[in-house]
C-alpha positions as CSV (number, residue, x, y, z in Angstrom):
1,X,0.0,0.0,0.0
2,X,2.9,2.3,1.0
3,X,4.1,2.2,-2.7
4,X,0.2,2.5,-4.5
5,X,0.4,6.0,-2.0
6,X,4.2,6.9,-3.7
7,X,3.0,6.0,-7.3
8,X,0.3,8.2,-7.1
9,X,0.8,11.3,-9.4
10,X,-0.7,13.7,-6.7
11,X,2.7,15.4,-5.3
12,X,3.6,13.8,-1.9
13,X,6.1,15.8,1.0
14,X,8.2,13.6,2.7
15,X,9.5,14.2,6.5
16,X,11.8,12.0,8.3
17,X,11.2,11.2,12.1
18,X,12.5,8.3,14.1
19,X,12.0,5.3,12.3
20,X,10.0,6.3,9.4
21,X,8.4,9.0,7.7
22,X,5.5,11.6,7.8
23,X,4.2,11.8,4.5
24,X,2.1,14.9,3.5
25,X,-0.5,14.5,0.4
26,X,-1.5,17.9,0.1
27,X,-3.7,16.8,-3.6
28,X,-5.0,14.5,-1.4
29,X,-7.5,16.9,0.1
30,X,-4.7,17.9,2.3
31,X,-4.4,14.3,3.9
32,X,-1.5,13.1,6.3
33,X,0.0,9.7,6.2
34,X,2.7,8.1,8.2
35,X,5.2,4.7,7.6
36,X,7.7,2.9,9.5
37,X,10.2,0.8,8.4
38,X,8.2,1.2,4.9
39,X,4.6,0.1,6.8
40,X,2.4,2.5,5.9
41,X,0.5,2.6,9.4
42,X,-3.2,4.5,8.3
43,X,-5.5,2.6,6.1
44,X,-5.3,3.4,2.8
45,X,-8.0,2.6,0.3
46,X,-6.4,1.4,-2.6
47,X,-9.2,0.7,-5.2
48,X,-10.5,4.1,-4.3
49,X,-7.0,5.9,-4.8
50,X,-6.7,4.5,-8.0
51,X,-10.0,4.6,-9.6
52,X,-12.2,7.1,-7.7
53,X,-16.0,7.0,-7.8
54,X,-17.6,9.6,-9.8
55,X,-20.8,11.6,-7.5
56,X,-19.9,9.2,-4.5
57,X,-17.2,10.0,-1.3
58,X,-14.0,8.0,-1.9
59,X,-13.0,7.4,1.6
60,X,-9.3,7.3,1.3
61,X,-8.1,7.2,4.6
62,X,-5.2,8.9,6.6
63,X,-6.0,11.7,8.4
64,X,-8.5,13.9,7.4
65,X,-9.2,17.5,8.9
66,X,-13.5,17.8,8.6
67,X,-16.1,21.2,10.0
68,X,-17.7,20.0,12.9
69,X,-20.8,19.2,13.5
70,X,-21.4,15.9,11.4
71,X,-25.4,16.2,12.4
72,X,-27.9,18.0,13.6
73,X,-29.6,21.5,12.3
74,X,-26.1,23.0,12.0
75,X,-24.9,19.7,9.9
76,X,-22.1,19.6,7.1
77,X,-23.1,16.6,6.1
78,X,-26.2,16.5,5.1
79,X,-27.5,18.2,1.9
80,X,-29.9,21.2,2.8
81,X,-32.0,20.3,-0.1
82,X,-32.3,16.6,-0.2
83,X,-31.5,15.8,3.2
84,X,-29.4,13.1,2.3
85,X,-25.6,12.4,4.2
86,X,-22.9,13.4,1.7
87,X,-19.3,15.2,1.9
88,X,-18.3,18.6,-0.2
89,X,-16.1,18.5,-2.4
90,X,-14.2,21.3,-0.5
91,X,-13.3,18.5,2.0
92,X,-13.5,15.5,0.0
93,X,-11.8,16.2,-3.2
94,X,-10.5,19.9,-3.3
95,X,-6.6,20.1,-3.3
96,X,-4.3,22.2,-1.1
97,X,-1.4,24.1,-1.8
98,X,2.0,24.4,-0.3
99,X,2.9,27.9,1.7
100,X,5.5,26.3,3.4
101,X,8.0,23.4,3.9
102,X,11.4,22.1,5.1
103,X,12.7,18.4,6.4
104,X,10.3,19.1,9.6
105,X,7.7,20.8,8.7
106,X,5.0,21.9,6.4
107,X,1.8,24.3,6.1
108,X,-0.9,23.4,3.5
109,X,-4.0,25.3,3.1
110,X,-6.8,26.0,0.6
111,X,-10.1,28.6,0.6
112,X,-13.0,26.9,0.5
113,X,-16.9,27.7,0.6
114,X,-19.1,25.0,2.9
115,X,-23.1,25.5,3.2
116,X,-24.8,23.5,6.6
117,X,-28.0,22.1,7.1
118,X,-30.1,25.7,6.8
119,X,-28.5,26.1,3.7
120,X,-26.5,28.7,4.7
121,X,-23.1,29.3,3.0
122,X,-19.6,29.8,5.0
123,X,-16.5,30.8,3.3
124,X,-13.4,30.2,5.5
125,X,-9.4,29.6,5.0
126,X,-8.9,25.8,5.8
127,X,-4.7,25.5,7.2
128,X,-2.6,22.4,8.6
129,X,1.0,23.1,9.7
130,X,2.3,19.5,10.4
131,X,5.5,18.7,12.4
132,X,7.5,16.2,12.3
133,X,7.3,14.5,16.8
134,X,11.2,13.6,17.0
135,X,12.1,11.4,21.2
136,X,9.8,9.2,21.1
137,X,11.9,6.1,21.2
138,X,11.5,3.1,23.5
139,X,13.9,-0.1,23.8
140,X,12.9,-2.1,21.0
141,X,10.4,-0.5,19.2
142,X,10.1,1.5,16.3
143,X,8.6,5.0,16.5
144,X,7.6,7.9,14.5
145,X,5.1,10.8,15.2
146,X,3.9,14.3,14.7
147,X,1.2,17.1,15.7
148,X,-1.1,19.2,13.5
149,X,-2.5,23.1,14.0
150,X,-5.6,22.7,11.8
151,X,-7.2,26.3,11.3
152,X,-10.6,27.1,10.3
153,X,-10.4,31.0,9.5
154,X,-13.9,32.4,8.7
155,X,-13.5,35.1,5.3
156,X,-15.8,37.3,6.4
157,X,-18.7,37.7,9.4
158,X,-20.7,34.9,9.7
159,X,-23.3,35.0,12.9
160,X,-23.1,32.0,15.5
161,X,-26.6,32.3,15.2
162,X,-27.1,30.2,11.6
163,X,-23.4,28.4,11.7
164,X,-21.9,26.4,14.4
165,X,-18.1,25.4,13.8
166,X,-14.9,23.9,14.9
167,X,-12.0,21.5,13.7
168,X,-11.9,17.7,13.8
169,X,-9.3,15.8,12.7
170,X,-10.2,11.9,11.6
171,X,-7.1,9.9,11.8
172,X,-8.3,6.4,9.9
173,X,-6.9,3.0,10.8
174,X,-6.9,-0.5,9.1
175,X,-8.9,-3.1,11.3
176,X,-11.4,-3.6,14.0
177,X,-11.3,-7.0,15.7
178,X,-7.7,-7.5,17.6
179,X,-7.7,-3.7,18.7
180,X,-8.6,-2.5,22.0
181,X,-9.2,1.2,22.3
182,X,-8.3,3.5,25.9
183,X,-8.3,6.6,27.1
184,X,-6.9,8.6,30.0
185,X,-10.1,10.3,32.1
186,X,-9.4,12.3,34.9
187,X,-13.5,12.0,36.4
188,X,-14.8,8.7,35.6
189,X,-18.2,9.6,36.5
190,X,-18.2,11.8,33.0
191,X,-15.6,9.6,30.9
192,X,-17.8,8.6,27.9
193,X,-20.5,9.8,25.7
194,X,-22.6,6.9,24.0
195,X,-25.5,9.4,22.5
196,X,-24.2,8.6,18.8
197,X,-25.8,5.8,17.4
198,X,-24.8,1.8,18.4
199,X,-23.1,0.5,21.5
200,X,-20.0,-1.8,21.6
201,X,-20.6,-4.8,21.6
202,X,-18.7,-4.8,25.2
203,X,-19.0,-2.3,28.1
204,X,-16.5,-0.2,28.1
205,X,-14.7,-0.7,31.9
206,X,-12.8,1.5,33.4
207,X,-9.6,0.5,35.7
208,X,-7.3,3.1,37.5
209,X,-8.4,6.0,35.0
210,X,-8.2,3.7,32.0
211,X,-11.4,3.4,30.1
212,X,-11.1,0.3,27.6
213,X,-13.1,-0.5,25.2
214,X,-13.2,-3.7,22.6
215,X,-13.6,-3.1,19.4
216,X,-15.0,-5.6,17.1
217,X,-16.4,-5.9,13.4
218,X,-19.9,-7.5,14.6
219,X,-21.3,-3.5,15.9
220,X,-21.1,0.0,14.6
221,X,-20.3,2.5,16.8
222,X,-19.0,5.8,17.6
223,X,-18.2,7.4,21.8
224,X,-17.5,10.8,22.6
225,X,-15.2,11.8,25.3
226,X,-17.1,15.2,26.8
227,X,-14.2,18.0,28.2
228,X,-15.7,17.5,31.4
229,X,-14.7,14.4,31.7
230,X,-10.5,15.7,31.4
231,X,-9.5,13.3,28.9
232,X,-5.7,13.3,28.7
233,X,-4.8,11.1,25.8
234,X,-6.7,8.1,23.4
235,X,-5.0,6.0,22.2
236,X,-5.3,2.0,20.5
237,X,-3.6,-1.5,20.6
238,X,-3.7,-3.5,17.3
239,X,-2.6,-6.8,18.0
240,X,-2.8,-7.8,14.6
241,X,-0.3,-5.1,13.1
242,X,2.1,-5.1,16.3
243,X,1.1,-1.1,16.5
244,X,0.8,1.2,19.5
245,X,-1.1,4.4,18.3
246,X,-1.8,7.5,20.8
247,X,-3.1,11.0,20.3
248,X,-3.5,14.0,22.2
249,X,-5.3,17.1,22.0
250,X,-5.0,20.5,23.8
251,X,-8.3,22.0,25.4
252,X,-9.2,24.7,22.9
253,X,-10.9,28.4,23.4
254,X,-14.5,28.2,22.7
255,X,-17.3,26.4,23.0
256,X,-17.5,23.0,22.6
257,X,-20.8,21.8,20.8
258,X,-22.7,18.3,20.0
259,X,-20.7,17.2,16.4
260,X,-22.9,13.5,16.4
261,X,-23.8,12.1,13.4
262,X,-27.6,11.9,14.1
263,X,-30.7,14.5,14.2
264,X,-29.5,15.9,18.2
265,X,-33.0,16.6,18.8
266,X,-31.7,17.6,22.1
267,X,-30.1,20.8,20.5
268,X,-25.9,21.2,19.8
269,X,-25.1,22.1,23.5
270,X,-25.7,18.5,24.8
271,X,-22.5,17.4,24.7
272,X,-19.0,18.4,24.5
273,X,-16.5,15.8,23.6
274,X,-12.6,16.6,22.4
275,X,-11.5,13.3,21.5
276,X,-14.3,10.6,19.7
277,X,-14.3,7.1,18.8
278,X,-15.5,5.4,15.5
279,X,-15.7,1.7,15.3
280,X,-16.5,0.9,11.5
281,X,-18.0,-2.7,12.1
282,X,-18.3,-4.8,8.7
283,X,-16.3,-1.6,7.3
284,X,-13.4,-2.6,9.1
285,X,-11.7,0.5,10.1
286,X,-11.6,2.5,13.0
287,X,-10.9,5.9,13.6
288,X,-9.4,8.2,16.7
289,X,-10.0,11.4,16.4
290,X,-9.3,15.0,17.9
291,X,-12.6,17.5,18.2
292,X,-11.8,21.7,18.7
293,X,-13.9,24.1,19.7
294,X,-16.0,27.5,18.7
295,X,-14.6,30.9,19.7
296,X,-17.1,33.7,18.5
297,X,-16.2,37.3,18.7
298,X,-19.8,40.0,19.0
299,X,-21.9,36.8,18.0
300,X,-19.6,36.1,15.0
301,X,-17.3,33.0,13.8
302,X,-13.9,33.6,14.8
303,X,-10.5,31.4,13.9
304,X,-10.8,28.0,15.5
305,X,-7.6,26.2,15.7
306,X,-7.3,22.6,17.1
307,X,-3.6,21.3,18.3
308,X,-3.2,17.5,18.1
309,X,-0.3,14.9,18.7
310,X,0.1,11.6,17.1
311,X,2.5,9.4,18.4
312,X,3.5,5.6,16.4
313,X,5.3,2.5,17.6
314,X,5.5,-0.6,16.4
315,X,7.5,-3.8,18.0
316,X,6.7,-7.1,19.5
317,X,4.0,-7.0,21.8
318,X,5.9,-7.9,25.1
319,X,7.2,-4.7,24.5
320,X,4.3,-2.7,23.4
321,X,2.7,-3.5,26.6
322,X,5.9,-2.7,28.6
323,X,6.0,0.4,27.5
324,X,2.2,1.7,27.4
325,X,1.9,-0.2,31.7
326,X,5.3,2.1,32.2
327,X,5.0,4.8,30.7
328,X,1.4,5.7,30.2
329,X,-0.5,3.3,33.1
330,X,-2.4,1.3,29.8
331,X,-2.9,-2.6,30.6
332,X,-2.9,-4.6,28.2
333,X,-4.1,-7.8,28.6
């Protein structure tokens, strides 16, 4: 798969860290991808790469920076007209450009014009600076890493009245069964947010601050982890690729709002998650993923920017588990 992603003819940015590389694919609608040891680590959908669908999404994978909400009467994704789920092409197709770049580092951005639920139109300036996440080494295993500032800046005054929106970065993975999810909560009593639409198949339990959860390709699901809750990290243990995967997110300035894919006929202010969840089922991918928040300015839009760390290792698993019982208080069974 690694060498379908460097065949393709959309221009790829290569930046060394640790054991493998960062790879930017700015024509990719601005997607990131990562490798070790020449394993590409995100899913990558091959077929899809090669010969997209024409008037359907071609979920390619990687990470993906998306407008939040998903849902709801503030929704991107659902046509104002026909009321069906879909994806603009300003995220799902439209290409970025390069304003910056070394060995390290790189900004891509692109203008782009998104209209919500109401079928009212935004224009905003949509920017990732990625960095390359260079210590991250443990005996015996193979790391790499980075962290992303993904910028929403509105062009123009748009009233919080008839647009909610904040950044949310998808980072897409291979695989369901053999991968058990966690996440650092600092009040258990608010750790998880089930109001999306199916339950795991397992309860999630919760050990020392550790919330686990299985995931499996027999459900579909998605969790939230609310800000209240003072998530510190998510993260995943695929036994099946020997890979250790955690991100992080800072708390951002704003309000955070209900991003569910599903009506919310409770309103957008009944939940506030900054890290989500999403177990594919029969789809067979999962997904962790970072959630920003809304700053407004005199009832306006203003720049929303969402900070995010992702952190790789691969090695055998006595040493996977090593590492995430010493060094991040995960047990893995």
């Amino acid at each position: 798969m690694l060498k379908t992603l460097q065949t393709h003819p959309g221009q790829l940015v290569y930046m060394p860290c640790g054991d493998g590389q960062i790879i930017a694919a700015p024509e990719v609608a601005g997607r990131i991808f990562a490798q070790i040891d020449g394993f590409l680590l995100h899913r990558l959908d091959v077929a899809r790469l090669q010969n997209p669908v024409p008037n359907e999404f071609n979920n390619l994978g990687g990470n993906s920076l998306w407008p939040a909400p998903e849902g709801g009467a503030f929704a991107y994704n659902y046509h104002p007209k026909t009321n069906q789920w879909y994806v603009q092409d300003a995220i799902a197709t439209a290409p970025c450009r390069i304003s910056a770049h070394d060995d390290s580092h790189i900004i891509i951005e692109k203008e782009i014009a998104l209209r919500n639920r109401k079928g009212r139109e935004i224009r905003l300036r949509f920017t990732r600076r990625i960095d390359t996440l260079s210590g991250g080494g443990f005996s015996g295993l193979l790391y790499t890493g980075y962290k992303t500032r993904d910028i929403f800046t509105p062009l123009g005054k748009f009233s919080v009245k008839d647009f909610l929106l904040a950044p949310w970065s998808l980072e897409q993975f291979p695989g369901t069964d053999g991968v058990t999810f966690f996440v650092k909560v600092g009040d258990e009593a608010n750790a998880i947010n089930l109001d999306y639409y199916g339950q795991p198949e397992k309860a999630p339990r919760i050990e020392n601050g550790i919330l686990y959860l299985e995931l499996s390709r027999r459900v579909k699901f998605q969790a939230g982890f609310p800000v209240v809750g003072k998530p510190e990290f998510i993260g995943a243990y695929d036994a099946n690729r020997n890979l250790v995967t955690i991100r992080t997110a800072e708390v951002a300035p704003g309000k955070y709002f209900n991003m569910a894919d599903n009506d919310q006929p409770r309103g957008p202010w009944t939940a506030a998650d900054m890290y989500s969840v999403f177990n594919g089922g029969e789809l067979d991918f999962h997904e962790l993923e970072t959630l920003g928040a809304m700053p407004e300015e005199n009832g306006f839009l203003a720049e929303s920017v969402l900070h995010s760390q992702t952190r790789f290792w691969r090695g055998e698993a006595t040493d996977l588990k090593k590492m995430l019982k010493n060094n991040y208080g995960v047990k893995i069974e």
